[in-house]
mmCIF file of the N, C-alpha and C atoms, coordinates in Angstrom:
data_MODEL
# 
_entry.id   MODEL 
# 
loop_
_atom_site.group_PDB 
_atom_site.id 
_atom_site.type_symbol 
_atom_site.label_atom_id 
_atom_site.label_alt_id 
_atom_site.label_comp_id 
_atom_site.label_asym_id 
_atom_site.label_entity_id 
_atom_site.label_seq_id 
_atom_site.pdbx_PDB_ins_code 
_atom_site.Cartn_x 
_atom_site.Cartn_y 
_atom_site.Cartn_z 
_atom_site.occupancy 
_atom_site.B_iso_or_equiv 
_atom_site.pdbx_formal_charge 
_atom_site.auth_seq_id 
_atom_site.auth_comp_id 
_atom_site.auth_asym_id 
_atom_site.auth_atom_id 
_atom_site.pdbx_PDB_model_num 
ATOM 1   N N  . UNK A 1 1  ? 21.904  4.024   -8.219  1.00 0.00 ? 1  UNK A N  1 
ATOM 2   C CA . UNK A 1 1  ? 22.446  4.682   -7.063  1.00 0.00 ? 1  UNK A CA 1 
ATOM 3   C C  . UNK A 1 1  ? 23.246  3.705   -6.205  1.00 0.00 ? 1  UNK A C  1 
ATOM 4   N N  . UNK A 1 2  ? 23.025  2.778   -6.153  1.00 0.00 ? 2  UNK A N  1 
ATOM 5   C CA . UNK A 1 2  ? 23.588  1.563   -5.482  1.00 0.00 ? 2  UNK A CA 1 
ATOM 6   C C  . UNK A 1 2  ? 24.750  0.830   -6.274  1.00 0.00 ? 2  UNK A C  1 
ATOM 7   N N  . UNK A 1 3  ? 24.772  1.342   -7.326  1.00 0.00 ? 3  UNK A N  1 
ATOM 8   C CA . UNK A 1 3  ? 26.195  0.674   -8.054  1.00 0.00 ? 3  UNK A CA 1 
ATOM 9   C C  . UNK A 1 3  ? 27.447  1.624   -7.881  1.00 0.00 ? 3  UNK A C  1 
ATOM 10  N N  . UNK A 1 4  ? 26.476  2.987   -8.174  1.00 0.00 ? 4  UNK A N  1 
ATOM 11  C CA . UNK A 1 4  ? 27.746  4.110   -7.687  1.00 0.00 ? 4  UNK A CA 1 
ATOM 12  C C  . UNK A 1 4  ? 27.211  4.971   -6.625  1.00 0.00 ? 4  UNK A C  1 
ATOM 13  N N  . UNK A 1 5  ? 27.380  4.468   -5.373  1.00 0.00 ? 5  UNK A N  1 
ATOM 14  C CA . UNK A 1 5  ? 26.932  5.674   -4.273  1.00 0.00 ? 5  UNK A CA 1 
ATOM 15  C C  . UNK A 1 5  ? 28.160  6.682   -4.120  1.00 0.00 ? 5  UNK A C  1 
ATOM 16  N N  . UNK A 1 6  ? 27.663  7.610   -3.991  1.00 0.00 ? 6  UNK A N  1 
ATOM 17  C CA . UNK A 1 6  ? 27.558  8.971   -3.506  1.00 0.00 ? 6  UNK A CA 1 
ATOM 18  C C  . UNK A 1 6  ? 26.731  9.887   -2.590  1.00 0.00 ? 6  UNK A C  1 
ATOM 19  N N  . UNK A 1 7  ? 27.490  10.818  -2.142  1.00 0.00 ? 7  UNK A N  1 
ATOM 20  C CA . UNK A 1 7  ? 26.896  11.670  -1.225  1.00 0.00 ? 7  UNK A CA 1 
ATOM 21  C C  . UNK A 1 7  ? 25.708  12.706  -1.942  1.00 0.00 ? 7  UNK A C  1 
ATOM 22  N N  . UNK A 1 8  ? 24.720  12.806  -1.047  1.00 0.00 ? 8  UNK A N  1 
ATOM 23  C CA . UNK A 1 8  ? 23.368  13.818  -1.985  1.00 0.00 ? 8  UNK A CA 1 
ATOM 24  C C  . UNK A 1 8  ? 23.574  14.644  -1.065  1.00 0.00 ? 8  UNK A C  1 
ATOM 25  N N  . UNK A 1 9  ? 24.008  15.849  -1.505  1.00 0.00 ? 9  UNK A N  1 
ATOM 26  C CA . UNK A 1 9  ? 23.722  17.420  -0.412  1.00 0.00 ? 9  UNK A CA 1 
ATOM 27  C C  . UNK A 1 9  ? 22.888  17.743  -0.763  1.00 0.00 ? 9  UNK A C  1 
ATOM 28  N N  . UNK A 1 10 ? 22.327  18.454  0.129   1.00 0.00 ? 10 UNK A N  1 
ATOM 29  C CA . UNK A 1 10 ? 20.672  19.405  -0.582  1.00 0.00 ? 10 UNK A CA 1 
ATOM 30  C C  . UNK A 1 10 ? 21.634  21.033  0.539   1.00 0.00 ? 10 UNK A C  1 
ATOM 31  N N  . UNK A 1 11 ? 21.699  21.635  -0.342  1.00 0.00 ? 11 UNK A N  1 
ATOM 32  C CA . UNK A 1 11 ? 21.941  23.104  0.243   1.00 0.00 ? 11 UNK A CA 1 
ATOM 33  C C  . UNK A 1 11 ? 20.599  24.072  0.340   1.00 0.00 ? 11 UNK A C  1 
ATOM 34  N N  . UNK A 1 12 ? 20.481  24.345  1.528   1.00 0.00 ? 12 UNK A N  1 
ATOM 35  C CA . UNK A 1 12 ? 19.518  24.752  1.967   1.00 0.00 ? 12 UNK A CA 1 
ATOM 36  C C  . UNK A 1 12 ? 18.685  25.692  1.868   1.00 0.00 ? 12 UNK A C  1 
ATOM 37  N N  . UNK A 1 13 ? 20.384  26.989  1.821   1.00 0.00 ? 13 UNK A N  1 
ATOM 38  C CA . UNK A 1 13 ? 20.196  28.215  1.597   1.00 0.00 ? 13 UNK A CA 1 
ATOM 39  C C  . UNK A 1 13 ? 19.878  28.686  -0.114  1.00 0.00 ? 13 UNK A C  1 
ATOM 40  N N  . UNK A 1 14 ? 20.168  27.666  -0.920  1.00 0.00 ? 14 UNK A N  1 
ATOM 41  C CA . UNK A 1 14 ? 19.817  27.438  -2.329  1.00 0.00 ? 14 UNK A CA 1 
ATOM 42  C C  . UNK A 1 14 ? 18.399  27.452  -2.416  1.00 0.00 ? 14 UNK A C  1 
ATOM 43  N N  . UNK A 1 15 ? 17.986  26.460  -1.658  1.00 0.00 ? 15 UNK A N  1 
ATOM 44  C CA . UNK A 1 15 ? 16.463  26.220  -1.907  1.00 0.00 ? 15 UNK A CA 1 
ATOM 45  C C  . UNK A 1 15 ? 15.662  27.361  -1.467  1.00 0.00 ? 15 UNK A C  1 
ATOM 46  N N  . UNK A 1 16 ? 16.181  27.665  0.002   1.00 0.00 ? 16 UNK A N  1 
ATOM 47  C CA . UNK A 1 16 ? 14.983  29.207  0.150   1.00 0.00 ? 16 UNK A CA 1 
ATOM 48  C C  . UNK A 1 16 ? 15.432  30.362  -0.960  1.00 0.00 ? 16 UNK A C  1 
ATOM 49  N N  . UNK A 1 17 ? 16.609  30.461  -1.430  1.00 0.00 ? 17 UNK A N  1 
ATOM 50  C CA . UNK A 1 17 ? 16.302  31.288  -2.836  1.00 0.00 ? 17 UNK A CA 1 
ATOM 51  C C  . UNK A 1 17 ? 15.328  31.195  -3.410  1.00 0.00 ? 17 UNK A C  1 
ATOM 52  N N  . UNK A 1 18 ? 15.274  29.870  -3.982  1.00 0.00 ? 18 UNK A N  1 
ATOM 53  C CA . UNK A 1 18 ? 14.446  29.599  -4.960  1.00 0.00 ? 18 UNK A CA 1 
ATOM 54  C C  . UNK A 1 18 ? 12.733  29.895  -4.681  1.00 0.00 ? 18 UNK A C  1 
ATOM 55  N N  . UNK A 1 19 ? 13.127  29.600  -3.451  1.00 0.00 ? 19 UNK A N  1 
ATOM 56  C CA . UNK A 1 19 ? 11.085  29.709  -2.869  1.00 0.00 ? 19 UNK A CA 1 
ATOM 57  C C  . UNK A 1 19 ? 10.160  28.117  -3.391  1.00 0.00 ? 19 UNK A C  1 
ATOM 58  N N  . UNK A 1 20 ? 9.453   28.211  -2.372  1.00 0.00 ? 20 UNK A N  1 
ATOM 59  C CA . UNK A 1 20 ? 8.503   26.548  -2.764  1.00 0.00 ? 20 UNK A CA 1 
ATOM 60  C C  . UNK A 1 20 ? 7.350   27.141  -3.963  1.00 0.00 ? 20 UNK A C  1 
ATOM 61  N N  . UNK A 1 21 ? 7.214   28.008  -4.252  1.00 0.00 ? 21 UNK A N  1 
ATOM 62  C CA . UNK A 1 21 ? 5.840   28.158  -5.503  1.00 0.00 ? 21 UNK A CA 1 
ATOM 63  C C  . UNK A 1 21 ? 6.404   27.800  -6.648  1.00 0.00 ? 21 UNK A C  1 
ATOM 64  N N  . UNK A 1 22 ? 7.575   28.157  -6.670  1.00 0.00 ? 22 UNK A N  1 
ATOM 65  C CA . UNK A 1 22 ? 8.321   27.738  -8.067  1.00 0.00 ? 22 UNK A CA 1 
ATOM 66  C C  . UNK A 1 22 ? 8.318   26.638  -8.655  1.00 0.00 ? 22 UNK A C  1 
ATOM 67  N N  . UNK A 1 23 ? 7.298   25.911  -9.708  1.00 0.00 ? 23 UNK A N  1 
ATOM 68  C CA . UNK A 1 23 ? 7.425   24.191  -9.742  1.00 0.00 ? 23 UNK A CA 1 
ATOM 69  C C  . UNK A 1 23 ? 8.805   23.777  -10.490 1.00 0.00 ? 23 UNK A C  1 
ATOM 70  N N  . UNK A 1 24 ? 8.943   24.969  -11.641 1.00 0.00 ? 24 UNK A N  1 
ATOM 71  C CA . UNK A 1 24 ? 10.261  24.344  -12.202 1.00 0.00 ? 24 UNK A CA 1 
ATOM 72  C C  . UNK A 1 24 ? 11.216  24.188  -11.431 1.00 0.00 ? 24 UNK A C  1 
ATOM 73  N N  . UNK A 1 25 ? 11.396  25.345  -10.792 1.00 0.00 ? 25 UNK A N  1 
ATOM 74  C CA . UNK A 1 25 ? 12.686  25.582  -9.979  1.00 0.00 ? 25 UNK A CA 1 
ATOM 75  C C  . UNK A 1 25 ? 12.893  24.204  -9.033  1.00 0.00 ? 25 UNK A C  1 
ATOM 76  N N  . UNK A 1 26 ? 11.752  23.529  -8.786  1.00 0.00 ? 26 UNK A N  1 
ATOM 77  C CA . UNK A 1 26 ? 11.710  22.614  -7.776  1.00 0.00 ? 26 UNK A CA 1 
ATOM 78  C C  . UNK A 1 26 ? 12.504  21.282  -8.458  1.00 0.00 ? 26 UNK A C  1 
ATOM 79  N N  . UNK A 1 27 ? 12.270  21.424  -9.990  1.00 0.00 ? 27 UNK A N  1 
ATOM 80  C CA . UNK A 1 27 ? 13.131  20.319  -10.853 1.00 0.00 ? 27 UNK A CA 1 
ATOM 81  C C  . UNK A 1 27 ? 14.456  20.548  -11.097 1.00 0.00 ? 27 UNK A C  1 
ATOM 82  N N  . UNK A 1 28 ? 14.685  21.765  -11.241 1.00 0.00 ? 28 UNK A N  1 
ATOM 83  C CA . UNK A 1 28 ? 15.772  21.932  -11.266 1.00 0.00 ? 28 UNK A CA 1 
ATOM 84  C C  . UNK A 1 28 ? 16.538  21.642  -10.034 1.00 0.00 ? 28 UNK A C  1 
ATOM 85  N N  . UNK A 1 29 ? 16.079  21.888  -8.601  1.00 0.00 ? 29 UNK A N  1 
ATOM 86  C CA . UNK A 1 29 ? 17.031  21.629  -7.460  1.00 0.00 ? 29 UNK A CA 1 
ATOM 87  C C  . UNK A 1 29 ? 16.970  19.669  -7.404  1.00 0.00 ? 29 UNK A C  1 
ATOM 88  N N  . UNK A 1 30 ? 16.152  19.198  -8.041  1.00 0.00 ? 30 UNK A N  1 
ATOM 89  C CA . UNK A 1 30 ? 15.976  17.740  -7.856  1.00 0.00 ? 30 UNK A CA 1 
ATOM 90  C C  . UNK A 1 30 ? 17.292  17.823  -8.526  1.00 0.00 ? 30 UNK A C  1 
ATOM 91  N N  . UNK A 1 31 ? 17.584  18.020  -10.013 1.00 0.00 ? 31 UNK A N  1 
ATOM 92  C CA . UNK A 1 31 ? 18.677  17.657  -10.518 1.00 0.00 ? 31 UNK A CA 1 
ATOM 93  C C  . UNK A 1 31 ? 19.782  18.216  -10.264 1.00 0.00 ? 31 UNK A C  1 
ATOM 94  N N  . UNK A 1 32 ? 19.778  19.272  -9.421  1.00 0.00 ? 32 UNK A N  1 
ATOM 95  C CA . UNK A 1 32 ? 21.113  19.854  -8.768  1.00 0.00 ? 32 UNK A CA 1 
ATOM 96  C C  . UNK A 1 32 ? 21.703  19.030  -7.620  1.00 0.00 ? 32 UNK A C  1 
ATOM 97  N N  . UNK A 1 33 ? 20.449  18.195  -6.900  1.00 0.00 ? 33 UNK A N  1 
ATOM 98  C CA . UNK A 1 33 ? 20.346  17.411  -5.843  1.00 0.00 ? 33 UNK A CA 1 
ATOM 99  C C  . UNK A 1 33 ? 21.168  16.258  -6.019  1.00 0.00 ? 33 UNK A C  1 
ATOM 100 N N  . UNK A 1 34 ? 20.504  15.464  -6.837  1.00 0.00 ? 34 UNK A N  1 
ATOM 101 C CA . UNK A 1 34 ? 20.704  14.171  -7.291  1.00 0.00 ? 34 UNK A CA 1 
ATOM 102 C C  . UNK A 1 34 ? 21.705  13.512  -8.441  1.00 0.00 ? 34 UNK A C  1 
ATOM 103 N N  . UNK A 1 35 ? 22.086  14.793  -8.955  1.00 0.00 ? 35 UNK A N  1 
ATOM 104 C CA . UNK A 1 35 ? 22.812  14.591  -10.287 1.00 0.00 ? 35 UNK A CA 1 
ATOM 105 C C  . UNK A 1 35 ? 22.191  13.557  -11.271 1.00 0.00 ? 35 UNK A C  1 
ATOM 106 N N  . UNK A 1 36 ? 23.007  12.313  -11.794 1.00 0.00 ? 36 UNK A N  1 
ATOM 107 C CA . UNK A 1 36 ? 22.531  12.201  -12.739 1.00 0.00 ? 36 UNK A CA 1 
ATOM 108 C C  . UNK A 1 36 ? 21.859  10.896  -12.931 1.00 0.00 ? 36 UNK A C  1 
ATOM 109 N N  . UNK A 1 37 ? 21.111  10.658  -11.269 1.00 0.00 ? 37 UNK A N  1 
ATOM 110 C CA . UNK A 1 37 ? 20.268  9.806   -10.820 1.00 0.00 ? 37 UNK A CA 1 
ATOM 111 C C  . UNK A 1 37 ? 18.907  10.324  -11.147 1.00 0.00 ? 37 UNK A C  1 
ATOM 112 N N  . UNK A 1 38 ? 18.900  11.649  -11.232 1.00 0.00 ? 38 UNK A N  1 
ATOM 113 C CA . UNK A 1 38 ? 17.683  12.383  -11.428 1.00 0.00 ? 38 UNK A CA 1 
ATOM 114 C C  . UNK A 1 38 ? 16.974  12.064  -12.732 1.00 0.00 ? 38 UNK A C  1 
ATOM 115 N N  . UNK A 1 39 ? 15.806  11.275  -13.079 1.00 0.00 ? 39 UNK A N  1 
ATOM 116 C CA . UNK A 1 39 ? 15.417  10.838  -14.227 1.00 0.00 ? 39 UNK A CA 1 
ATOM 117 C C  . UNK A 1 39 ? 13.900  11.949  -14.684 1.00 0.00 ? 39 UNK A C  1 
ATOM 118 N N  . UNK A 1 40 ? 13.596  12.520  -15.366 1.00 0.00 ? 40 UNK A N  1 
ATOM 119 C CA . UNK A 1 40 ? 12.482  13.598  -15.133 1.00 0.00 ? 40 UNK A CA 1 
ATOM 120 C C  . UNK A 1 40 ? 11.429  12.172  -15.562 1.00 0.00 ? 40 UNK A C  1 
ATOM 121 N N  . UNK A 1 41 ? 11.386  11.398  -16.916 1.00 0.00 ? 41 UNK A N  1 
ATOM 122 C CA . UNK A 1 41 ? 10.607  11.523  -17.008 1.00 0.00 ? 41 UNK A CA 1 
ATOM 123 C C  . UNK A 1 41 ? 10.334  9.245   -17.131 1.00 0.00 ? 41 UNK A C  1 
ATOM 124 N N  . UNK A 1 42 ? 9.538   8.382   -16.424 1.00 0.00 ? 42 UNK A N  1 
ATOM 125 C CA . UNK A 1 42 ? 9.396   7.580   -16.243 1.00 0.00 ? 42 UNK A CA 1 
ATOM 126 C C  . UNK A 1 42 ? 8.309   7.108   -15.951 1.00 0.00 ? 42 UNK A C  1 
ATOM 127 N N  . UNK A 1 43 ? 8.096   5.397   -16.364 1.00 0.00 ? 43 UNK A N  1 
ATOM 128 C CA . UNK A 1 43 ? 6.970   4.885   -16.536 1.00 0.00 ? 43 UNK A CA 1 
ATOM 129 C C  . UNK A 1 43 ? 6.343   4.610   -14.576 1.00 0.00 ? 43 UNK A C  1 
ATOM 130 N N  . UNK A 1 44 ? 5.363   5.283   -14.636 1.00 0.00 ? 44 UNK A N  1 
ATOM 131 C CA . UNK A 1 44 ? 4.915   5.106   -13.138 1.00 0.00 ? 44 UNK A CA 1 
ATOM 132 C C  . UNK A 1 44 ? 4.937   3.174   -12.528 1.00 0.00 ? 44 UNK A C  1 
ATOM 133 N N  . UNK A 1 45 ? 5.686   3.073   -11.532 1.00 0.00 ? 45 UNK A N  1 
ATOM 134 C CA . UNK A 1 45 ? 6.110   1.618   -10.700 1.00 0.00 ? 45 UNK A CA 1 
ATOM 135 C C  . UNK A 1 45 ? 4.443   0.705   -10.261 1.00 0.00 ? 45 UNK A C  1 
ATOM 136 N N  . UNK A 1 46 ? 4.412   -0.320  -10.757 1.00 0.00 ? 46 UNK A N  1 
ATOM 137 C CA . UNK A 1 46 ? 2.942   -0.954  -10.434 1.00 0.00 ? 46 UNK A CA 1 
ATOM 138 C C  . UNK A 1 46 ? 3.334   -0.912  -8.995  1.00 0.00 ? 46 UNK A C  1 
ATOM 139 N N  . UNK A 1 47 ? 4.535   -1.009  -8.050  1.00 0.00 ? 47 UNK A N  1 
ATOM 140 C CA . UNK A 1 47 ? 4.206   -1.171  -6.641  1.00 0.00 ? 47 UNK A CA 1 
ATOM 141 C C  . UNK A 1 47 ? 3.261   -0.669  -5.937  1.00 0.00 ? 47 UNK A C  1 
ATOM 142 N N  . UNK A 1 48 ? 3.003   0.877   -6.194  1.00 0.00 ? 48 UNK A N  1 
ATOM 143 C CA . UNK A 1 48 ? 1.712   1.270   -5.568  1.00 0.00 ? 48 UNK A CA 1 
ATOM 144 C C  . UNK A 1 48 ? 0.332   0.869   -5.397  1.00 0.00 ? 48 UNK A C  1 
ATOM 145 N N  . UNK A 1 49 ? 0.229   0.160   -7.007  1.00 0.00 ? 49 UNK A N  1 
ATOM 146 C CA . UNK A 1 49 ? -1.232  -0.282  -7.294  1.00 0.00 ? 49 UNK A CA 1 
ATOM 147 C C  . UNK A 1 49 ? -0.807  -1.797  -6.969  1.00 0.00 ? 49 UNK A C  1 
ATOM 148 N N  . UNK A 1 50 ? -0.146  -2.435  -6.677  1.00 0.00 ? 50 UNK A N  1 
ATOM 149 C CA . UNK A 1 50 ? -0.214  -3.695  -5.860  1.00 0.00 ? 50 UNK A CA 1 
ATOM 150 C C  . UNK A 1 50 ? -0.423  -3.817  -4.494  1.00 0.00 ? 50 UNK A C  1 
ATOM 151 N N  . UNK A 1 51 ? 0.384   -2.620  -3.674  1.00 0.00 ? 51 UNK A N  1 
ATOM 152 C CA . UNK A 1 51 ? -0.025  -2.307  -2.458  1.00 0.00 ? 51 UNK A CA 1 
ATOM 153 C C  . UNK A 1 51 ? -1.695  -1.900  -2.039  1.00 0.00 ? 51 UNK A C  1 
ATOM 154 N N  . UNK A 1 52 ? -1.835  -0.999  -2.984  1.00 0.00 ? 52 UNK A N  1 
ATOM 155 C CA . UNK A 1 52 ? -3.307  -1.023  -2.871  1.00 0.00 ? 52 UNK A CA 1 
ATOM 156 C C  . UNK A 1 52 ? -4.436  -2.128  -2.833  1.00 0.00 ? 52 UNK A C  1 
ATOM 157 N N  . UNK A 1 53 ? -4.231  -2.791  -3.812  1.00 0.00 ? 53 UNK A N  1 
ATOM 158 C CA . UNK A 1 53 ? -4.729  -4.381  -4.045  1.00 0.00 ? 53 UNK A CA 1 
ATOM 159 C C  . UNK A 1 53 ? -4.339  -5.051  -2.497  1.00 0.00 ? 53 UNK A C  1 
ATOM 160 N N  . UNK A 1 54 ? -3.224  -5.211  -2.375  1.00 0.00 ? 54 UNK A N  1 
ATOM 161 C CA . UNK A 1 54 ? -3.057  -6.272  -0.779  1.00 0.00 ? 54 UNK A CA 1 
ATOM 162 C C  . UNK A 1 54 ? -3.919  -5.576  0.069   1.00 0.00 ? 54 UNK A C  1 
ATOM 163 N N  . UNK A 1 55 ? -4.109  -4.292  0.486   1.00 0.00 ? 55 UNK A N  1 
ATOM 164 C CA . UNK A 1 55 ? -4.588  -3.548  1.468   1.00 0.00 ? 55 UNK A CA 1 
ATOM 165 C C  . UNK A 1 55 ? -6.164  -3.931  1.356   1.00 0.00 ? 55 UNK A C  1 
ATOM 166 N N  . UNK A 1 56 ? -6.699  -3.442  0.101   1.00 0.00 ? 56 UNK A N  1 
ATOM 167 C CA . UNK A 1 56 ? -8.281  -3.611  -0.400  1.00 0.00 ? 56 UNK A CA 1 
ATOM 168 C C  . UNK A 1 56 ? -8.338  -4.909  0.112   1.00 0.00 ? 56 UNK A C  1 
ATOM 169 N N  . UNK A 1 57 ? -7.861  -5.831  -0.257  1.00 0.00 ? 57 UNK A N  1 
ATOM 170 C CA . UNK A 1 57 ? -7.948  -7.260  0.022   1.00 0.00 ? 57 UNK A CA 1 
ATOM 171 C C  . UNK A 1 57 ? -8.072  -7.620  1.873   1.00 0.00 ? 57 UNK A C  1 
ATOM 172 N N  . UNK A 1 58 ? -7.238  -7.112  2.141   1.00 0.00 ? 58 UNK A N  1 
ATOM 173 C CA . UNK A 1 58 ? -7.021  -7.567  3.740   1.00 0.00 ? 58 UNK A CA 1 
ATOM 174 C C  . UNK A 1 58 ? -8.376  -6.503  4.195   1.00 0.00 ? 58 UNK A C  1 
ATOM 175 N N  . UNK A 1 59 ? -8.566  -5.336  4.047   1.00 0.00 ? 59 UNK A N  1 
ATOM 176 C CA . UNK A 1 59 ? -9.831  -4.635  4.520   1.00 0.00 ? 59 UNK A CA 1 
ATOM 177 C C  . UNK A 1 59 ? -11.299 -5.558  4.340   1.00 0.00 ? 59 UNK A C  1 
ATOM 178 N N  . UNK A 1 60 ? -11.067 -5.957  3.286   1.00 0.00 ? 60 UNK A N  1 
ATOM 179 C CA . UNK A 1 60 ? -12.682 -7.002  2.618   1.00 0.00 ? 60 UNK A CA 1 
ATOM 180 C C  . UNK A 1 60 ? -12.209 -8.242  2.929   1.00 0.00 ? 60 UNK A C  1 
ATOM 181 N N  . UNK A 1 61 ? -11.125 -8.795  4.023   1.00 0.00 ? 61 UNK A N  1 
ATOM 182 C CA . UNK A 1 61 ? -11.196 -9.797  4.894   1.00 0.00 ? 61 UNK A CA 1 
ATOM 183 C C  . UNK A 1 61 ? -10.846 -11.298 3.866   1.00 0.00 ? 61 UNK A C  1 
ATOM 184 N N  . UNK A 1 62 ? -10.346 -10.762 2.395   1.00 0.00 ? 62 UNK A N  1 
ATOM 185 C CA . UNK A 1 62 ? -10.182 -12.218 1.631   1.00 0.00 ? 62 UNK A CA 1 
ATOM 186 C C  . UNK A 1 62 ? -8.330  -12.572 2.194   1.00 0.00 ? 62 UNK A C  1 
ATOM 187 N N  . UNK A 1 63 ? -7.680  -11.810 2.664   1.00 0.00 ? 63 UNK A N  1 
ATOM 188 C CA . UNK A 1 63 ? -6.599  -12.485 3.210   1.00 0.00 ? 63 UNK A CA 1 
ATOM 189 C C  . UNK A 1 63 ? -6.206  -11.604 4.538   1.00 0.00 ? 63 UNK A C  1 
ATOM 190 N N  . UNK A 1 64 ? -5.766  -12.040 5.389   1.00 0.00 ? 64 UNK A N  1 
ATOM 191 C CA . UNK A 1 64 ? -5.222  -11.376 6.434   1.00 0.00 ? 64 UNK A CA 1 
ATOM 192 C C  . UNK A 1 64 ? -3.495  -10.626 6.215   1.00 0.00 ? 64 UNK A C  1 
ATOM 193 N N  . UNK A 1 65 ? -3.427  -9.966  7.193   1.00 0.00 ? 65 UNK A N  1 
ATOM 194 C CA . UNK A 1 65 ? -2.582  -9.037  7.217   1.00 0.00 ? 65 UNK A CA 1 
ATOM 195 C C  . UNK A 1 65 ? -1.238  -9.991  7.641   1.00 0.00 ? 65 UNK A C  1 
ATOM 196 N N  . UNK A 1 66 ? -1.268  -11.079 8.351   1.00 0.00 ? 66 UNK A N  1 
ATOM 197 C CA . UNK A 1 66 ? 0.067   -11.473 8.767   1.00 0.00 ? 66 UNK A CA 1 
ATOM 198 C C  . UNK A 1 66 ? 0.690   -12.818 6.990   1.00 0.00 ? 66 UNK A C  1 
ATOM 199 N N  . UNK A 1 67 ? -0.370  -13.013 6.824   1.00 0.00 ? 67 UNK A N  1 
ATOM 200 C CA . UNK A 1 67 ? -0.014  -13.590 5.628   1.00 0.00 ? 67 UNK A CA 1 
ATOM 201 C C  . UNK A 1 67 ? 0.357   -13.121 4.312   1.00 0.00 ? 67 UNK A C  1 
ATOM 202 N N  . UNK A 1 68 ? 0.064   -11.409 4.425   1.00 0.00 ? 68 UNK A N  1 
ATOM 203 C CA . UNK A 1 68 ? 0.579   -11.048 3.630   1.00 0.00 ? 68 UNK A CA 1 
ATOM 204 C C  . UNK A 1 68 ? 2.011   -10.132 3.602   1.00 0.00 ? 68 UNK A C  1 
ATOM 205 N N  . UNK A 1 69 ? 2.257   -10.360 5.366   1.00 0.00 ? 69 UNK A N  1 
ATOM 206 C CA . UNK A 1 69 ? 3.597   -9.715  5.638   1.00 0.00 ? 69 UNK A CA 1 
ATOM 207 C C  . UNK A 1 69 ? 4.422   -11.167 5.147   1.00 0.00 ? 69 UNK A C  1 
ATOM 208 N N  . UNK A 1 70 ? 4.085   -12.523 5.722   1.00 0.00 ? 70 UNK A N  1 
ATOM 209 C CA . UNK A 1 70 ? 4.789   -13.490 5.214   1.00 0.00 ? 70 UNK A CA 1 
ATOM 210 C C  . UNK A 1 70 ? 5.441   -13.374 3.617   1.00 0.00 ? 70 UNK A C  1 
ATOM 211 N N  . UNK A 1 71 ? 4.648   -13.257 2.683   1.00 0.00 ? 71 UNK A N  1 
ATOM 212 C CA . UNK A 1 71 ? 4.424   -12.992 1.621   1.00 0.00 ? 71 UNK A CA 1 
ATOM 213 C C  . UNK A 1 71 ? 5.615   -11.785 1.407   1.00 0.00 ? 71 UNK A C  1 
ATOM 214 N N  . UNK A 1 72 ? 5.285   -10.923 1.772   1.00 0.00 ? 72 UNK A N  1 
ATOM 215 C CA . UNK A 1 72 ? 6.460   -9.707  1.646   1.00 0.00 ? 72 UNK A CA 1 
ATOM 216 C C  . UNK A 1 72 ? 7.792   -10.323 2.552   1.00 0.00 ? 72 UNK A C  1 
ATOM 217 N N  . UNK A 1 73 ? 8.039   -10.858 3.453   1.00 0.00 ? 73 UNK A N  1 
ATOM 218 C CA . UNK A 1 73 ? 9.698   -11.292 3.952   1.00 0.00 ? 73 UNK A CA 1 
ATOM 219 C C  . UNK A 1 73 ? 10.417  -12.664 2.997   1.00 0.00 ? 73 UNK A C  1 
ATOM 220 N N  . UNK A 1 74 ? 8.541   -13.083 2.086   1.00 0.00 ? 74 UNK A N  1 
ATOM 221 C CA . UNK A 1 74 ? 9.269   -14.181 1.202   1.00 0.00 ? 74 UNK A CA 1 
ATOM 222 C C  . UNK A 1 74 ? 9.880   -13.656 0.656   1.00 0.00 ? 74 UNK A C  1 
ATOM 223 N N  . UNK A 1 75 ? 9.261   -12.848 -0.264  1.00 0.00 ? 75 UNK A N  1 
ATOM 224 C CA . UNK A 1 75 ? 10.208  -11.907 -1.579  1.00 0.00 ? 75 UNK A CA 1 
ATOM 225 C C  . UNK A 1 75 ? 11.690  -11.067 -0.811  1.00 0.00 ? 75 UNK A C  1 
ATOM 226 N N  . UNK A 1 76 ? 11.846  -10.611 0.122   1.00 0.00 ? 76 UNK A N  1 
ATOM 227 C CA . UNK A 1 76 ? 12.784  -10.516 0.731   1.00 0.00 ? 76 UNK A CA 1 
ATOM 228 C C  . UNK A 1 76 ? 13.665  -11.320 1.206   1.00 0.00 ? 76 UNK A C  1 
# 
């Protein structure tokens, strides 16, 4: 998305057609959305389960919270 940006419309009046119970329909407006950024199907990102880990960690007091923001503006 960042090599070729573009504009994402989401039309509105499209979507209340469709109605929220609909799960397909809900994939289909992703890829009407997003075009052909829209990937259905991908390996889930460890970021979550690393975030979790820092958090568990700073709750059970083995590292604090400002050292692990350090930590995150390093990588940044």
């Amino acid at each position: 998305m960042l090599e070729r940006p573009k504009d994402i419309v989401i039309d509105l009046g499209q979507l209340a057609e469709r109605g929220r119970e609909d799960v397909g329909m809900t994939e289909t407006a992703l890829k009407d959305i997003l075009g052909d950024y829209y990937v259905r199907d991908m390996k889930a990102s460890p970021l979550v389960g690393r975030l979790k880990r820092m958090k568990a960690e700073a709750d059970r007091g083995q590292e604090t919270m400002g050292r692990k923001l350090r930590y995150l503006f390093w990588l940044n």
